[in-house]
C-alpha positions, 0 to 999 in steps of 0.5 A, spaced: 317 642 399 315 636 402 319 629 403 315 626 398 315 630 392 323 630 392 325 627 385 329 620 387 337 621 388 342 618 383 345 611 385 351 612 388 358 609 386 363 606 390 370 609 392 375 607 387 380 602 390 387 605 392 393 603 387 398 598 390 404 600 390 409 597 385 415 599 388 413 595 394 412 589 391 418 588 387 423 589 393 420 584 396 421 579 390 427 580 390 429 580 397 426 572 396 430 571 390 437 574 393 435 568 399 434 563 395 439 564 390 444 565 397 441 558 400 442 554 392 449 557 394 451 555 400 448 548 399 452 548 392 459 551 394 460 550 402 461 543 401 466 543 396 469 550 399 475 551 404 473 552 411 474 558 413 470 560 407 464 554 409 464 558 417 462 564 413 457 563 408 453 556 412 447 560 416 446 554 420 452 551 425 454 545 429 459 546 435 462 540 437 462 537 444 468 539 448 469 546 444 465 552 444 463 557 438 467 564 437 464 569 432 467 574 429 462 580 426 465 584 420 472 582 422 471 584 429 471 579 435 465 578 439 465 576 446 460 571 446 461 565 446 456 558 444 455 551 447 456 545 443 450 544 438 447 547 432 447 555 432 444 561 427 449 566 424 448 571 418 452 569 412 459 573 410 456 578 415 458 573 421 465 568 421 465 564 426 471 557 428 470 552 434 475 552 439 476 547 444 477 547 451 478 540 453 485 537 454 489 536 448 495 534 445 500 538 442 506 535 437 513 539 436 516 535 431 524 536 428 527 540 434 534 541 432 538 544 437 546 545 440 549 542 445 554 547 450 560 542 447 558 544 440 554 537 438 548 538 434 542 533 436 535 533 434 528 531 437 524 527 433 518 528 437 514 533 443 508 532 446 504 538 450 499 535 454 495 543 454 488 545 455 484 553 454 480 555 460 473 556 457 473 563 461 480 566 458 477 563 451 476 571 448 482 574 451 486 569 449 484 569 441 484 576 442 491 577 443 494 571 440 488 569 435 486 561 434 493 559 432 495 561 439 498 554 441 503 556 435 505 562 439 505 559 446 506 551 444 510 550 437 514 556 437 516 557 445 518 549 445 523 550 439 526 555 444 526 552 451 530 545 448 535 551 445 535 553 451 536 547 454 541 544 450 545 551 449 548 549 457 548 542 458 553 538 455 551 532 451 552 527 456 547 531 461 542 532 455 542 525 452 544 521 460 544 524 465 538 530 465 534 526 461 530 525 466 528 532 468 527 535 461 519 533 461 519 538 468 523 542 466 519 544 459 513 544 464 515 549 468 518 553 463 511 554 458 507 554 464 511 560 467 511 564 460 503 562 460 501 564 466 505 571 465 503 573 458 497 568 456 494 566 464 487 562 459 493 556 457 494 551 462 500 547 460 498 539 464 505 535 461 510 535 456 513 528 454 520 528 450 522 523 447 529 520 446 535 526 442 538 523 435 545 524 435 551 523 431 552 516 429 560 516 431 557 520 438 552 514 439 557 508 438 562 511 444 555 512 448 553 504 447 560 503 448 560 505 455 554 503 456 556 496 454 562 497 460 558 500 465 553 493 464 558 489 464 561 493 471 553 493 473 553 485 472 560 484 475 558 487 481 551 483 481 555 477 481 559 479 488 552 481 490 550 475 489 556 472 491 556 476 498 548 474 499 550 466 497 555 466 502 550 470 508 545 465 506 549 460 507 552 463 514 544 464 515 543 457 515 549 455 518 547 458 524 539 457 524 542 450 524 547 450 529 542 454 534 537 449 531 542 443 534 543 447 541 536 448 542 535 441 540 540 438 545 538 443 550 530 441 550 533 434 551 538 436 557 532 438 560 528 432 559 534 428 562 534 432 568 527 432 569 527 425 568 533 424 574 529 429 578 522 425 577 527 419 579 530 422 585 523 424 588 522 418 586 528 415 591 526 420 597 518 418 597 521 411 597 526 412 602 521 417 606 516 411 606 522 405 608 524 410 614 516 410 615 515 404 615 521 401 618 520 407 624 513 405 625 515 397 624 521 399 630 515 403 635 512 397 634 517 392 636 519 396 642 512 398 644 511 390 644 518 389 647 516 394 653 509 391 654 513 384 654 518 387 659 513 390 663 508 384 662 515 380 665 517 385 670 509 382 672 510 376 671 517 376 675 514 374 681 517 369 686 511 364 685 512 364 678 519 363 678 518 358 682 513 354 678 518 355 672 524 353 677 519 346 678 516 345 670 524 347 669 526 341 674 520 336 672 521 337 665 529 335 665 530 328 664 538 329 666 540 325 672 546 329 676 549 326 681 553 329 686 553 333 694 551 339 692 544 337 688 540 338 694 544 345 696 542 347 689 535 346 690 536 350 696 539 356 693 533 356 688 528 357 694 534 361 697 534 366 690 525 365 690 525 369 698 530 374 696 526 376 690 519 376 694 522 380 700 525 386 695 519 386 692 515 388 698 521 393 700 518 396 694 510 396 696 512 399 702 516 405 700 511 407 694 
C-alpha cells in the first residue's frame, strides 16, 4: 500500500510520570524536625545545665587559650586533641573537657599531721606550683583521668608532710628544717611524677607556717624572746667591740697622721739646713776665691814691684835717692864724722855697682 494511502496514526499520549516515594520523603522530615528540636534543646537546656552535662550536648565548643580539647567518643578516649578556638562535635555522642596545659597552682588546704614526739600540728595552707606537658596530656588522662592532680598533687602532698612530720621533732618541723620542707616536697611529688605519671611537672611548692598547740606556741615564743634578748646582747658587745676598734682605728690614723706631719716638717727643716750649708759653701767657696785671686794678685804685684826694685836698685839710683834724701833733710848734724858718713855712702854705692857687674859677667 502506498505512504500516502496510509490512515493517519493516533496521537500518542506521554509517559505516565513515576510516583515519588513517600517513604523517602518522611524520613527526611523527620530527621529536620528531630535537629531542630535538638538545636530548640541544647539553646534552651545547656545554659541552665551542669557542665558535663553542657560539654555533651553543645555542637559547637570553645577551647580556651593555654588548654587543649580532649574528647571522649561513646565513652572511649581519643587520642586527638584540639588547639584553643572554636571546634564542632556531635552532640551526646562526643563529650569532650578542657585541659590546661600552662602553669597552674594547686592548693592543699587543712593538713593535719604528727610529729615523732607525738604533737599533732596543721598546715593551713599548700601551693603546688605544676604544669602538664602537652604531649603526655592523653596518656596521663588515660591512667589518672581529668582529676589526675587529685591523685598526684592533693592526695600524694597529704602524704609527703605525714611523712615528713612522722621523723622529725617539732622543733625541727616548725624551726629548724622549716626551711627545707619546700624542696623537700618538691623532690618528692617530682620523683613519684616522674616514675608513675612522666606528663606532670612539679615547678615549686610553697609551705606556709604549721599551727601548733597554743601551750607549744608559748614556750616557742618564750624561747624565742631569750634567744633575741641573747642575739641583741651580743649585738650590743658587737657594737662595743666595733666602737672601741673604730676608736683605735682613729687613734691611729691620727697618731700616723702627726708622724707623718712631723716627719714632712723635719725634712722641710733639714732641707732648709742643707740649702743654707751650700748656701755657706758657695759663699766661702766664693771668699776663698776671691781672697785667692785678691792674694795672686797682690803677690804677682809684689813680685813685679820687687822685680821692678831689683831693677831700680842700681848704683845711680841709689845714689840719686841717697842725694834727694840729703837735699831733702832739713836736719843740721854736726860732728867728725859727717864727711865719713857721706863717704861711707859712696863707699856702699861702688860696693853694689861692682857686684852687679860680677853678676854680668858670670851670666
Amino acid at each position: 500500500m502506498d505512504a500516502r494511502t496510509q490512515p493517519p496514526l493516533p496521537p500518542q499520549r506521554p509517559p505516565p510520570e513515576p510516583l515519588r516515594q513517600q517513604g523517602s520523603v518522611d524520613c527526611t522530615a523527620i530527621v529536620t524536625v528531630l535537629f531542630t528540636l535538638i538545636v530548640i534543646f541544647s539553646m534552651v537546656l545547656i545554659p541552665s545545665s551542669s557542665p558535663n552535662l553542657k560539654n555533651s550536648l553543645t555542637i559547637l565548643h570553645q577551647v580556651p587559650e593555654g588548654h587543649v580539647g580532649v574528647y571522649w567518643l561513646g565513652g572511649a578516649l581519643q587520642e586527638t586533641t584540639t588547639t584553643p578556638g572554636f571546634h564542632l562535635k556531635l552532640p551526646l555522642i562526643t563529650h569532650y573537657e578542657p585541659v590546661q596545659v600552662t602553669l597552674q597552682t594547686d592548693l592543699v588546704r587543712d593538713i593535719p599531721c604528727g610529729t615523732k614526739g607525738g604533737v599533732m600540728i596543721n598546715f593551713d595552707r599548700i601551693e603546688v606550683v605544676n604544669r602538664l606537658k602537652k604531649e603526655a596530656v592523653y596518656e596521663t588522662l588515660l591512667n589518672y583521668g581529668v582529676q589526675y592532680d587529685h591523685t598526684w598533687i592533693y592526695d600524694k602532698i597529704h602524704h609527703e608532710i605525714n611523712q615528713f612530720c612522722s621523723v622529725h621533732s617539732l622543733q625541727e618541723v616548725y624551726i629548724d628544717m622549716f626551711d627545707q620542707i619546700d624542696e623537700t616536697m618538691k623532690d618528692a611529688l617530682q620523683a613519684d611524677c616522674t616514675r608513675y605519671a612522666p606528663g606532670i611537672e612539679v615547678i615549686s611548692v610553697r609551705v606556709t607556717k604549721p599551727r601548733i598547740p597554743e601551750s607549744v606556741r608559748r614556750n616557742f615564743e618564750q624561747m624565742e624572746e631569750e634567744r633575741t634578748k641573747v642575739l641583741v646582747a651580743v649585738e650590743r658587745q658587737r657594737v662595743a667591740e666595733k666602737e672601741a676598734e673604730t676608736q683605735k682605728k682613729i687613734a691611729i690614723t691620727e697618731a700616723e697622721k702627726n708622724a707623718y706631719v712631723s716627719k714632712i716638717v723635719m725634712e722641710q727643716k733639714l732641707m732648709e739646713k742643707d740649702s743654707l750649708r751650700m748656701q755657706e759653701e758657695i759663699e766661702n767657696t766664693m771668699y776663698i776665691a776671691r781672697e785667692k785671686s785678691l792674694a795672686d794678685a797682690k803677690y804677682y804685684q809684689t813680685l813685679k814691684e820687687a822685680e821692678a826694685n831689683k831693677l831700680k836698685l842700681t848704683p845711680q839710683f841709689l845714689e840719686l835717692k841717697f842725694i834727694e834724701a840729703i837735699s831733702n833733710n832739713t836736719k843740721m848734724f854736726f860732728g867728725n864724722k859727717i864727711p865719713n858718713m857721706v863717704m861711707d855712702q859712696r863707699l856702699l854705692g861702688n860696693f853694689l855697682r861692682d857686684l852687679e857687674g860680677r853678676k854680668n859677667l858670670e851670666a
